[in-house]
N, C-alpha and C positions, 0 to 999 in steps of 0.2 A: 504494500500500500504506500501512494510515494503521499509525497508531504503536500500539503496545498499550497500555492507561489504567494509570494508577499500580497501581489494585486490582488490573488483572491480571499485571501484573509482579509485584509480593509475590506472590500465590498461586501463580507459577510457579517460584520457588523453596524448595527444601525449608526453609530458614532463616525465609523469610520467612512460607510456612504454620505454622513452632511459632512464631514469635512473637507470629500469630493466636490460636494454641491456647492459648501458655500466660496470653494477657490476656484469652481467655474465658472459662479455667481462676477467674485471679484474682476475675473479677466475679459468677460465680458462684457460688463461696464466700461471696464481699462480700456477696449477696444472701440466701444462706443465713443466714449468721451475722454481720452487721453489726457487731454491739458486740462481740463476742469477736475475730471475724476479723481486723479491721482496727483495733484496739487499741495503740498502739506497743508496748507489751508482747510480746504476739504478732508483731508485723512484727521486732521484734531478737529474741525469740526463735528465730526461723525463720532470720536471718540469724548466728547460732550452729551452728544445728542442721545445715545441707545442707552446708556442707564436710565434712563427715564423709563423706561417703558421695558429695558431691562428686569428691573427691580421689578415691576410687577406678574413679568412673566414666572419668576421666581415662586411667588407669591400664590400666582395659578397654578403650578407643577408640585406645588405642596397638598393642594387640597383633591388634583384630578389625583394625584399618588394614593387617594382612599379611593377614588370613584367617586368621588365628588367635585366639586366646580365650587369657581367663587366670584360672582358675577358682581360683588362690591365693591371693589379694590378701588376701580376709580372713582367710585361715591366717598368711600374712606379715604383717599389721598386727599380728594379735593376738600372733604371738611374738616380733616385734623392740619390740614395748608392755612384753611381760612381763619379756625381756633388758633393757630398760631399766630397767625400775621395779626389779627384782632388781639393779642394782647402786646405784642412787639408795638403795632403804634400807640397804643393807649400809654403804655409805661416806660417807651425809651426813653421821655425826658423825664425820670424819676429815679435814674443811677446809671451806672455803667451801661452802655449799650449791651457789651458781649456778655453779661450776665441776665442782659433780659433778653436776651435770643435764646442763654442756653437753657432757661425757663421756659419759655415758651414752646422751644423743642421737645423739652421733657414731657411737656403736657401733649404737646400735638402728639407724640408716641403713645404716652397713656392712652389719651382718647381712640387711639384706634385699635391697641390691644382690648380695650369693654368693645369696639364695635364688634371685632373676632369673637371673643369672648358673646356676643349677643348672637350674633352667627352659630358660635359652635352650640350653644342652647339648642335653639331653634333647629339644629341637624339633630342633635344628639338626644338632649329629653324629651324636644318635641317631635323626633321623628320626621320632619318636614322634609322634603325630596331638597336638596341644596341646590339646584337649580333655580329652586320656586321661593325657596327662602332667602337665598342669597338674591335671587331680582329683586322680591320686595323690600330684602333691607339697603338695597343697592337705593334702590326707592327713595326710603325714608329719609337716607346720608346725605342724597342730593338735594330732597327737598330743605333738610336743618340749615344743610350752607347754603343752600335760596334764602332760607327767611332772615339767615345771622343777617346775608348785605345786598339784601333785595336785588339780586342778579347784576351786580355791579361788581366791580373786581377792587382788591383790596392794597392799595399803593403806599409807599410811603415808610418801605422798610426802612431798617440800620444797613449802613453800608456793612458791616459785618455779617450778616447776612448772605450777603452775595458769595461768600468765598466757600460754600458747601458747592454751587452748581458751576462756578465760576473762575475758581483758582487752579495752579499747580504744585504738586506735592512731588518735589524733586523731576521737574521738568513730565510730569505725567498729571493728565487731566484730575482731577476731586473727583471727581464724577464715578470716574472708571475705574479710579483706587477704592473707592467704595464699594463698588457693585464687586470687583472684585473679591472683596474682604466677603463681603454676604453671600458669595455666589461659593467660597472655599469654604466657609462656616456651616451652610446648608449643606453641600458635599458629605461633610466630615458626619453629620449631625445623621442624615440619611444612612450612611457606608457603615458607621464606627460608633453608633450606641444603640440601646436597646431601643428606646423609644421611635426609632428611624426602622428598625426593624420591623418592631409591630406595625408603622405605617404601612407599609411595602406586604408585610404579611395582610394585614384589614382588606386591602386593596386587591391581593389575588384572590381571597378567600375570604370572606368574610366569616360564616360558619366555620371554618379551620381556626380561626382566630378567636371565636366566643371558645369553643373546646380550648383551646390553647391556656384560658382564665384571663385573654388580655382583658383588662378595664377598656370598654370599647369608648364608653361614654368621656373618658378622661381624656384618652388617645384623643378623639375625634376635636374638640372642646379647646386642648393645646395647639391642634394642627390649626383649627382658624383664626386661634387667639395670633399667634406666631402669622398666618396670612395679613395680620390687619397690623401687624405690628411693618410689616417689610409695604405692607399699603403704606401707610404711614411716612418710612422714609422715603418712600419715591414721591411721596405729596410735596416732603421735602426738597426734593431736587430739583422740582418742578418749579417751583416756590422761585428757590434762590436764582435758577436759571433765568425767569420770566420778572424777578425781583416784583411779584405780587401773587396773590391768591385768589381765583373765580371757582364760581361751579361748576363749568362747564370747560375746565383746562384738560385737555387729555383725551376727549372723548371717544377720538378714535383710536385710544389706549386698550380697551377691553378685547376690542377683534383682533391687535395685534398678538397680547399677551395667551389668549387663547392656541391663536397660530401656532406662535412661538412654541409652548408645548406640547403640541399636538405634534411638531416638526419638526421636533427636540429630541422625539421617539417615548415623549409618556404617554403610556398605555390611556387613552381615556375612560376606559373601565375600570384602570387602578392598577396596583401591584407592580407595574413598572414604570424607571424613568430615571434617566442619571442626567445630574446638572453639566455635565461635560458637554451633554447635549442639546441641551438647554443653551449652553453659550454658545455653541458653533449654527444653529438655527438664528440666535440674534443676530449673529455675526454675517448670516444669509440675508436676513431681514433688511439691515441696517445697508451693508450693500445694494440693496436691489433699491428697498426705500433712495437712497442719497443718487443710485446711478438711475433712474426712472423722473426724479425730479431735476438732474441736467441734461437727460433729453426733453425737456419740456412734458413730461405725463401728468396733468391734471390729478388734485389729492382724488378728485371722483372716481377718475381712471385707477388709482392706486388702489382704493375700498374696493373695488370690482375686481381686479388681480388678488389682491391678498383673501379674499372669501372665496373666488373661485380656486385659491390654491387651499386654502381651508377642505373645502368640499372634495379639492382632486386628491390632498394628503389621506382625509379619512378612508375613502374610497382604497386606496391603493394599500391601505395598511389591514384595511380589515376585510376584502373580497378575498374568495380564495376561488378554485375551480370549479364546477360541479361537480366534480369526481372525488374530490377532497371534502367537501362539507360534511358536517355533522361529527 
């Protein structure tokens, strides 16, 4: 039995076919648009821009990892952004700037660990299909940050502020030093403790997992507490990026981040899904996104590519032949 060649070891893993994609992604843009594409300008632009929507892709690959979804993230980015920014301009001229940013941080984080935390309720004790409960609290997030600034966006931060979405940390974007710290924490947390285990187990099997004696209710309860918490900092990034907070920043956040793990290779039934692959899908994403808007493609044109590759991903991942079913 001979060995199988390097090339077809990479195409037999799903990691290793986006890593395919997303460097054919890159060269075909390269090829489109040369001088704009491949610009340093454009390359640390891009590397600003995808934690944004990075982060909350994270955020969705934690909860599809049970078989379930979480269709809040950007209701809880946008109203733990505006709880923040709302106490940033109230109390900057009442001490130190950077100590009322790093207050206000701390609350915007709280705030969105109770929205997970209400989340994981509503899956867990209340049984609710996470699809239906996460829309409606997606719901509810959007309407709080409607009422705090009556659809008007929130200006007037501390220049100290700006240096979460905005700075460099030894010649490397804030942005992507962070996403990266979250995206190796999540890794570890998945791979290399129990509590990651029982995720990945709930998610293949859920009955294997009540025999097992896992606390299903607990598992599930952390898993969305921990989504609103990672909602939360990408509200953040958002924030400091945009140097304001609205309700309606991001919107077309949700279809991306879904994308993202769907083409990441996590299972959306559950039980599988490595953040490795999570990064080299954004890293598709964010390509195709940056090279699609220097050939001129309309964000409309963009929503209709990225759902139609939504629909072409699932399709391709879960058909099998008629010979093979069942």
């Amino acid at each position: 039995m001979t060995n199988p060649s390097p090339l077809t070891r990479l195409f037999s893993s799903p990691e290793g076919r986006l890593a395919v994609i997303a460097l054919a992604v890159f060269v075909l843009m390269s090829a489109l648009s040369p001088d704009r594409f491949l610009s340093a300008q454009n390359l640390t632009s891009m590397a600003f821009q995808f934690p944004e929507f990075a982060i909350l892709a994270l955020a969705m690959t934690l909860t599809m990892l049970t078989g379930g979804i979480d269709l809040s993230v950007v209701g809880i980015a946008n109203m733990t952004a505006i709880v923040a920014a709302l106490i940033m301009t109230r109390m900057t001229g009442s001490g130190d700037g950077v100590a009322v940013m790093v207050l206000a941080l701390s609350a915007s984080l709280c705030l969105g660990m109770v929205a997970g935390l209400f989340n994981g309720l509503l899956v867990a004790r209340f049984g609710l299909p996470p699809i239906l409960a996460t829309l409606g609290s997606g719901l509810i997030f959007t309407g709080t940050a409607i009422a705090l600034t009556k659809g008007s966006a929130i200006m007037g931060l501390p220049p100290a502020m700006a240096w979460i979405g905005n700075s460099r940390l030894l010649g490397v974007p804030t942005p992507l030093v962070l996403f990266a710290l979250l995206a190796g924490a999540l890794s570890l947390i998945l791979t290399r403790t129990a509590f990651g285990l029982r995720v990945q187990m709930y998610g293949a099997n859920p009955l294997a997992a009540r025999f097992a004696a896992v606390n299903i209710d607990a598992m599930l309860i952390r898993v969305y507490v921990l989504s609103g918490a990672l909602a939360a900092i990408a509200g953040m990034v958002v924030m400091s990026r945009a140097n304001s907070a609205k309700a309606d920043y991001g919107s077309s956040y949700l279809l991306l981040a879904v994308l993202i793990a769907v083409l990441g290779g996590v299972n959306p039934y559950g039980g599988y899904g490595r953040i490795v692959g999570v990064v080299l899908a954004v890293l598709s994403m964010q390509f195709l996104s940056s090279g699609l808007n220097m050939i001129g493609v309309s964000n409309f044109a963009r929503e209709l590519i990225w759902g139609s590759l939504l629909i072409f991903v699932m399709i391709v991942n879960t058909w099998r032949p008629a010979g093979r079913r069942g």
